[in-house]
C-alpha positions in Angstrom: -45.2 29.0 -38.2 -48.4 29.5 -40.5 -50.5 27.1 -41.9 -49.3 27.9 -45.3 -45.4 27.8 -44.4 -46.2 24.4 -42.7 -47.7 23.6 -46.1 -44.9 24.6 -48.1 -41.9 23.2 -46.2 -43.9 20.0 -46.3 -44.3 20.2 -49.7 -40.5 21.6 -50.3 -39.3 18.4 -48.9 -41.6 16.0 -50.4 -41.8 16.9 -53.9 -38.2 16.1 -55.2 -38.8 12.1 -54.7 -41.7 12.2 -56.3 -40.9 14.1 -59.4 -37.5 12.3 -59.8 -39.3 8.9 -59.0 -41.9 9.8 -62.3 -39.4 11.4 -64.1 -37.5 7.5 -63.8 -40.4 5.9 -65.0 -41.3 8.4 -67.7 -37.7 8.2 -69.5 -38.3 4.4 -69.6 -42.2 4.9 -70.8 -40.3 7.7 -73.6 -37.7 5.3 -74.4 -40.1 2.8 -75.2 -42.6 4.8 -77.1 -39.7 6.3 -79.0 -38.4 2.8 -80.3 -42.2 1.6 -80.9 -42.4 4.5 -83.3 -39.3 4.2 -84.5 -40.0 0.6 -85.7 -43.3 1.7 -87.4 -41.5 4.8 -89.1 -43.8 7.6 -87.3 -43.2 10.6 -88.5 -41.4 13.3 -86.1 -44.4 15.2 -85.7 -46.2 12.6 -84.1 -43.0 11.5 -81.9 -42.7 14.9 -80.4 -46.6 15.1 -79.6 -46.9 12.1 -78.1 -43.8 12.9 -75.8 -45.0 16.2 -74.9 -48.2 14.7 -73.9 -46.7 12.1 -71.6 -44.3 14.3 -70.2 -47.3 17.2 -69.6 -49.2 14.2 -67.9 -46.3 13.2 -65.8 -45.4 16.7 -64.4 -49.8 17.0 -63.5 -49.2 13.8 -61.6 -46.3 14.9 -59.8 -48.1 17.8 -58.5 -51.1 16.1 -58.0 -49.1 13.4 -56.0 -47.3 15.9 -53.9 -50.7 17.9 -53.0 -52.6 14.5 -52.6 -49.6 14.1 -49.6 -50.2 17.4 -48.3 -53.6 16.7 -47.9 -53.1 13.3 -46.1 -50.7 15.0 -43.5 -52.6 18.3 -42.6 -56.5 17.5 -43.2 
């Protein structure tokens, strides 16, 4: 097996518990911020952006998290 399919498979079995261990803690960091915004009457516009933004960060620490383990392993 190559380098890179070592890599991969690695990765392959890896990723899914981090991403669905963020994704747990990011729907209770959105449900939070939603009901924060809620109570101060944000407008929709600001809701959406501001999720967007913490989901975008979440998904670049789950593949920053997964290569970071990759790392640790092979180098």
């Amino acid at each position: 097996m190559t380098k890179n399919q070592e890599h991969w498979v690695y990765a392959q079995s890896i990723a899914p518990d981090i991403f669905i261990s963020l994704g747990k803690i990011l729907g209770v960091i959105e449900i939070a911020i939603i009901a924060l915004m809620y109570l101060f009457h944000a407008p929709i516009h600001a809701a959406l952006g501001v999720g967007g933004f913490a989901g975008l960060c979440f998904l670049l620490l789950g593949f920053y998290k997964t290569d970071s383990e990759i790392e640790k392993k092979f180098m």
